[in-house]
C-alpha positions in Angstrom: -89.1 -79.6 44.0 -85.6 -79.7 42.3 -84.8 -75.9 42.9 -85.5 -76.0 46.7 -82.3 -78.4 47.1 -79.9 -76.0 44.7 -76.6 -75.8 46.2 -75.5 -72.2 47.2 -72.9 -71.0 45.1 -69.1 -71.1 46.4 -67.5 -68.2 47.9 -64.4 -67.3 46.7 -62.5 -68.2 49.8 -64.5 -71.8 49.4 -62.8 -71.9 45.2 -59.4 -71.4 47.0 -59.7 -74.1 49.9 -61.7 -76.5 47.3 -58.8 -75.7 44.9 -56.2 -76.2 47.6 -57.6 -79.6 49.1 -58.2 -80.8 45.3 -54.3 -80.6 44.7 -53.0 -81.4 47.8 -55.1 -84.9 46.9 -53.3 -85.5 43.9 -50.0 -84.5 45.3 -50.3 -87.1 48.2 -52.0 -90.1 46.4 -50.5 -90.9 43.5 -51.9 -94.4 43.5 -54.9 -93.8 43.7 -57.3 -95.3 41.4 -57.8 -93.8 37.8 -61.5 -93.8 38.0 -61.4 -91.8 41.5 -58.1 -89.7 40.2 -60.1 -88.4 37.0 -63.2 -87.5 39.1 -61.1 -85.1 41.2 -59.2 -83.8 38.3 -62.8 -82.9 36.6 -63.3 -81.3 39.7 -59.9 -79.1 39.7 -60.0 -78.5 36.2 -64.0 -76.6 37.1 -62.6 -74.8 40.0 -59.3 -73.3 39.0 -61.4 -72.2 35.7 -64.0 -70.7 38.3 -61.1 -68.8 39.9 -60.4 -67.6 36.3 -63.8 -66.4 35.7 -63.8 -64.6 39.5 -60.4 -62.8 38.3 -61.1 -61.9 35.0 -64.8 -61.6 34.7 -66.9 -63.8 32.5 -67.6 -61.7 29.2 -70.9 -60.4 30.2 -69.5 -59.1 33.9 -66.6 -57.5 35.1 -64.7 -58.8 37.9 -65.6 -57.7 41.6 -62.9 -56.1 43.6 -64.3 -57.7 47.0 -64.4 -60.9 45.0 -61.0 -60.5 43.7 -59.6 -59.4 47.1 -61.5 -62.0 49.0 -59.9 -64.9 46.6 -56.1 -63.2 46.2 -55.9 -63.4 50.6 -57.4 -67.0 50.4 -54.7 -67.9 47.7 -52.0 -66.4 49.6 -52.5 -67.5 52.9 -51.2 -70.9 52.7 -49.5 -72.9 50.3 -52.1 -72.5 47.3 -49.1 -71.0 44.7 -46.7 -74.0 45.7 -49.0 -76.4 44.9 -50.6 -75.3 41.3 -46.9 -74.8 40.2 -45.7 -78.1 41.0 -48.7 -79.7 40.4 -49.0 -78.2 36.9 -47.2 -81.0 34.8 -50.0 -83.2 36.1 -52.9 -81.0 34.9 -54.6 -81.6 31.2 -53.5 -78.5 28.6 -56.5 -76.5 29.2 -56.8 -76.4 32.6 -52.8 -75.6 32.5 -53.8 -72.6 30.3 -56.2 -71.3 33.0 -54.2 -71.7 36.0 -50.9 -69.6 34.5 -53.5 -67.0 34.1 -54.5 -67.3 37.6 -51.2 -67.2 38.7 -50.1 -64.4 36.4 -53.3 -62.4 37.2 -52.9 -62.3 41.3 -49.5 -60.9 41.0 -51.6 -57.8 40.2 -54.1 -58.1 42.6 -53.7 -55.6 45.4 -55.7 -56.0 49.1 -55.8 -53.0 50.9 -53.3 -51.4 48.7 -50.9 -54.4 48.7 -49.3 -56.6 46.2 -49.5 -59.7 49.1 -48.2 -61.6 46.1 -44.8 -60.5 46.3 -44.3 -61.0 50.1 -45.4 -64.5 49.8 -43.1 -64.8 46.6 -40.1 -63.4 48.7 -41.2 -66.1 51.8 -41.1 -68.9 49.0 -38.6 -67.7 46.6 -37.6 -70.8 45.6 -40.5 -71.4 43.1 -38.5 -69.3 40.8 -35.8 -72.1 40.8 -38.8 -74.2 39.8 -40.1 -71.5 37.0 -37.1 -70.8 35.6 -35.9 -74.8 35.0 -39.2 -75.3 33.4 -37.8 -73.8 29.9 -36.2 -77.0 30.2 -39.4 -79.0 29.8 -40.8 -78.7 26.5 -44.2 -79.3 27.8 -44.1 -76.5 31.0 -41.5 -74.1 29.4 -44.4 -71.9 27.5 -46.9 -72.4 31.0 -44.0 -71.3 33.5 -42.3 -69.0 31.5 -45.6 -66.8 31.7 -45.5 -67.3 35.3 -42.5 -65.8 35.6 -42.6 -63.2 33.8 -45.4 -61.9 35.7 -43.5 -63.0 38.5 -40.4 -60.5 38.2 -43.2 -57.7 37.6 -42.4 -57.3 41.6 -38.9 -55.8 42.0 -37.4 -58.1 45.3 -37.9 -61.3 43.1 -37.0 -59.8 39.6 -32.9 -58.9 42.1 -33.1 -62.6 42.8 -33.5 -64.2 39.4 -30.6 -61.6 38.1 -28.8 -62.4 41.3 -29.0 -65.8 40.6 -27.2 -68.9 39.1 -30.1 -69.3 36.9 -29.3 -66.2 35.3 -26.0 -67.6 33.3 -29.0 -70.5 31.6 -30.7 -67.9 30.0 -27.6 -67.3 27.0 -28.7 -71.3 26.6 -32.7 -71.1 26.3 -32.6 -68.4 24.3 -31.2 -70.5 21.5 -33.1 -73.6 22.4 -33.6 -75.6 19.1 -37.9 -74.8 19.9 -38.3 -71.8 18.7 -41.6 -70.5 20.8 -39.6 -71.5 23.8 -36.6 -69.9 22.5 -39.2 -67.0 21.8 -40.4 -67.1 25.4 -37.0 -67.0 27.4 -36.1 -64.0 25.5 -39.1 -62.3 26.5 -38.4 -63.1 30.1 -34.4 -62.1 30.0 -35.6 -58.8 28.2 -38.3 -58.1 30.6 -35.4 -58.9 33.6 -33.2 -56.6 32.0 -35.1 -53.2 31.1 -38.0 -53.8 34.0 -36.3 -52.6 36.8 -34.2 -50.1 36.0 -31.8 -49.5 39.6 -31.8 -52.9 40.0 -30.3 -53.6 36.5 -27.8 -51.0 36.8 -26.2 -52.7 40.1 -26.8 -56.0 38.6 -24.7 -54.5 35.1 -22.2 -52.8 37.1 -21.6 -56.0 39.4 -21.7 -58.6 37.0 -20.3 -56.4 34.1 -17.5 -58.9 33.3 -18.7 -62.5 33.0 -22.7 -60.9 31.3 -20.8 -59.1 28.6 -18.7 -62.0 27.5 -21.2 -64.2 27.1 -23.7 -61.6 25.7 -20.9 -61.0 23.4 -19.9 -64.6 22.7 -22.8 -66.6 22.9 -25.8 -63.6 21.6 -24.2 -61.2 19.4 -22.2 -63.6 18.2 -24.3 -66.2 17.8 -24.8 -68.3 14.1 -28.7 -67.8 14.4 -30.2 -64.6 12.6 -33.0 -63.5 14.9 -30.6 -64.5 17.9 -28.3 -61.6 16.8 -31.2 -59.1 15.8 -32.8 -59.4 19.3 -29.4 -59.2 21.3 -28.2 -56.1 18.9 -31.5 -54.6 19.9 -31.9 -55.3 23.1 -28.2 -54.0 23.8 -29.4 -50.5 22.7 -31.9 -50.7 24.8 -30.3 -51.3 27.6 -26.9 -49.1 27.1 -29.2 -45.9 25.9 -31.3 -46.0 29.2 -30.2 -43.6 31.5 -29.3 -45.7 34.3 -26.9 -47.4 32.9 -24.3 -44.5 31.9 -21.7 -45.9 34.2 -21.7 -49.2 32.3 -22.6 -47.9 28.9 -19.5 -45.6 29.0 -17.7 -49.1 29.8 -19.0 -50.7 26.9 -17.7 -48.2 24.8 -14.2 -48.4 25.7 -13.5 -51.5 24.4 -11.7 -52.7 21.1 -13.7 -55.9 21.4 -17.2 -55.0 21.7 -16.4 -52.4 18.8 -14.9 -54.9 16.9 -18.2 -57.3 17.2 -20.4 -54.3 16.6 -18.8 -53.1 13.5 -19.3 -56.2 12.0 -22.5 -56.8 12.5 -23.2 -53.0 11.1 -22.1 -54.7 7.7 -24.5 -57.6 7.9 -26.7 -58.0 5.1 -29.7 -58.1 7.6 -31.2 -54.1 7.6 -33.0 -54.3 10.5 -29.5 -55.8 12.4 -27.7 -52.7 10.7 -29.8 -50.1 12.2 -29.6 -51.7 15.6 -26.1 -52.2 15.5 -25.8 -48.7 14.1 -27.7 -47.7 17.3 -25.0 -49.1 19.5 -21.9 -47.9 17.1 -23.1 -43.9 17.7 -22.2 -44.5 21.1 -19.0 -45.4 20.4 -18.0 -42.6 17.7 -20.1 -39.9 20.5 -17.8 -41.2 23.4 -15.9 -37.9 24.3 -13.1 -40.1 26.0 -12.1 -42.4 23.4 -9.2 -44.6 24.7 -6.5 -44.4 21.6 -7.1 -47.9 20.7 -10.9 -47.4 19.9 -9.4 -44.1 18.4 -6.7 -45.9 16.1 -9.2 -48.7 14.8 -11.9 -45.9 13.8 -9.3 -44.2 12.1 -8.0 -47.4 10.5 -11.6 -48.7 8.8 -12.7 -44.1 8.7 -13.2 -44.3 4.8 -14.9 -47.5 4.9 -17.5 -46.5 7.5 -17.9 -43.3 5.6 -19.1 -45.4 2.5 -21.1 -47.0 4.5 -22.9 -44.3 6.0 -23.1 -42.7 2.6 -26.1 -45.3 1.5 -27.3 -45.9 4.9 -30.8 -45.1 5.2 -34.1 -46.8 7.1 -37.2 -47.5 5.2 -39.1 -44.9 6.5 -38.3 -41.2 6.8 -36.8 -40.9 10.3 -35.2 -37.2 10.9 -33.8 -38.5 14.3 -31.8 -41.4 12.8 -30.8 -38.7 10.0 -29.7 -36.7 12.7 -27.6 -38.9 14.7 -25.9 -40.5 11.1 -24.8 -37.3 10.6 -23.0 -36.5 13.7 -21.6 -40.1 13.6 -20.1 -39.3 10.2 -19.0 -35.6 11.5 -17.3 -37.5 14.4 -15.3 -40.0 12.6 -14.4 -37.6 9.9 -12.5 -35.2 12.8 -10.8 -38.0 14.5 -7.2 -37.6 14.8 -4.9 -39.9 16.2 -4.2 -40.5 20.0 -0.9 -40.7 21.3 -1.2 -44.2 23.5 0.8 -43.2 26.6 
């Protein structure tokens, strides 16, 4: 007789509201008692994994575009996204783990040929204030950090993170004494900066000043060894791509940032050598040389020379070849500039 009374499985637009209902009950009664609180946590903890298992498939089965489309327009059309975010702190570790891949998953999800994600993101932009001050909480920082990041895969809330305040607190967690965290927010500032290319050229050319000295400073500068790698590297990166000629050719014009570069081309670190060599060819390719960067190349010519002399990667790499030797044709032409 048992199977006649077998409850008919949820739709997904049921998961949501049960979902929904679920966490709006623990956000308004706080005081309730334990007994009752962990019967409706048992209960989230099931659904948002079922939402998982609707989004991702289960192993056996893929996941069902209706399904998927059905849920994602449920999720998105009320307040579903506030509420797991702020919520999160409160959930156990595993059910944390499923609802950033929830979250990270929908921002992919497309109904009728829509990301409906990112208009709801750009209605209720201020849960990246939220995602982004997590890195501050050693508990959330790894949990919203992914969030983000799949976050700023939309371009309209990727401008606002670079547009914002929050921006200047990345030089900070990116040297946070927790090292996956550390790990983390320079996954996010790299994805901010190479993701979008024309919006990272305005935000570059805009902000050019204030980014470069403390990318300089607090980065390239820093006293921690992988700190300097990844900056070195992702500097290339960024100054090589296309879009940014206007503020690469900037870049290059300076005394100071050749300064910083040359010495970290004589670290003892290989790998921050060959990134910082990456960099340097832009400087000794720069067809307008300002006499000062002219004078200081010059100055420290024989020295680079020797340098480039022994300067090899570990693997055969004929483009690196290449560019070494036009570097080391460059600086052996240079002649001095007359500073007017």
């Amino acid at each position: 007789m048992k199977g006649l009374f077998k409850s008919k499985p949820k739709t997904p637009v049921d998961l949501v509201r049960q979902t929904r209902d679920l966490l709006m009950f623990l956000e308004r009664a706080p005081d309730t008692r334990e007994t009752k609180k962990d019967e409706k946590m048992m209960e989230l903890s099931k659904s948002i994994r079922e939402l998982k298992i609707i989004l991702y498939g289960n192993g056996e089965s893929e996941p069902l575009a209706e399904a998927c489309a059905q849920l994602t327009q449920e999720f998105f059309r009320e307040n579903t996204l506030r509420l797991i975010i702020t919520c999160l702190p409160n959930l156990n570790l595993e059910t944390r783990k499923d609802a950033t891949q929830v979250v990270a998953n929908l921002q992919r999800q497309q109904v009728q040929s829509r990301l409906i994600a990112c208009d709801y993101l750009e209605a209720n932009i201020d849960l990246m204030d939220i995602l982004i001050l997590g890195y501050e909480n050693t508990d959330m920082a790894l949990h919203y950090g992914a969030m983000l990041r799949e976050c700023i895969r939309h371009q309209s809330v990727a401008k606002y993170v670079l547009e914002s305040e929050h921006m200047k607190k990345f030089f900070d967690y990116i040297q946070l004494p927790n090292f996956d965290i550390a790990a983390d927010a320079a996954a996010t500032f790299k994805e901010l900066l190479t993701r979008h290319k024309s919006t990272v050229a305005e935000f570059l050319s805009k902000n050019y000043d204030w980014f470069f000295t403390e990318y300089n400073s607090k980065l390239l500068e820093s006293s921690n060894y992988i700190t300097r790698r990844q900056a070195v590297k992702l500097l290339a990166d960024m100054l090589l791509d296309r879009s940014n000629s206007a503020v690469m050719a900037r870049y290059v014009s300076s005394r100071d940032n050749l300064r910083i570069l040359m010495n970290l081309l004589r670290e003892s670190s290989k790998s921050i050598q060959i990134e910082a060599f990456h960099v340097f060819k832009l400087f000794a390719a720069n067809h307008n040389k300002p006499p000062d960067i002219v004078s200081i190349l010059i100055a420290n010519r024989s020295k680079l020379l020797r340098l480039f002399a022994d300067f090899k990667t570990d693997k055969e790499d004929e483009q690196f070849e290449a560019d070494k030797a036009q570097v080391v044709k460059e600086i052996a032409a240079l002649e001095p500039k007359e500073i007017k």
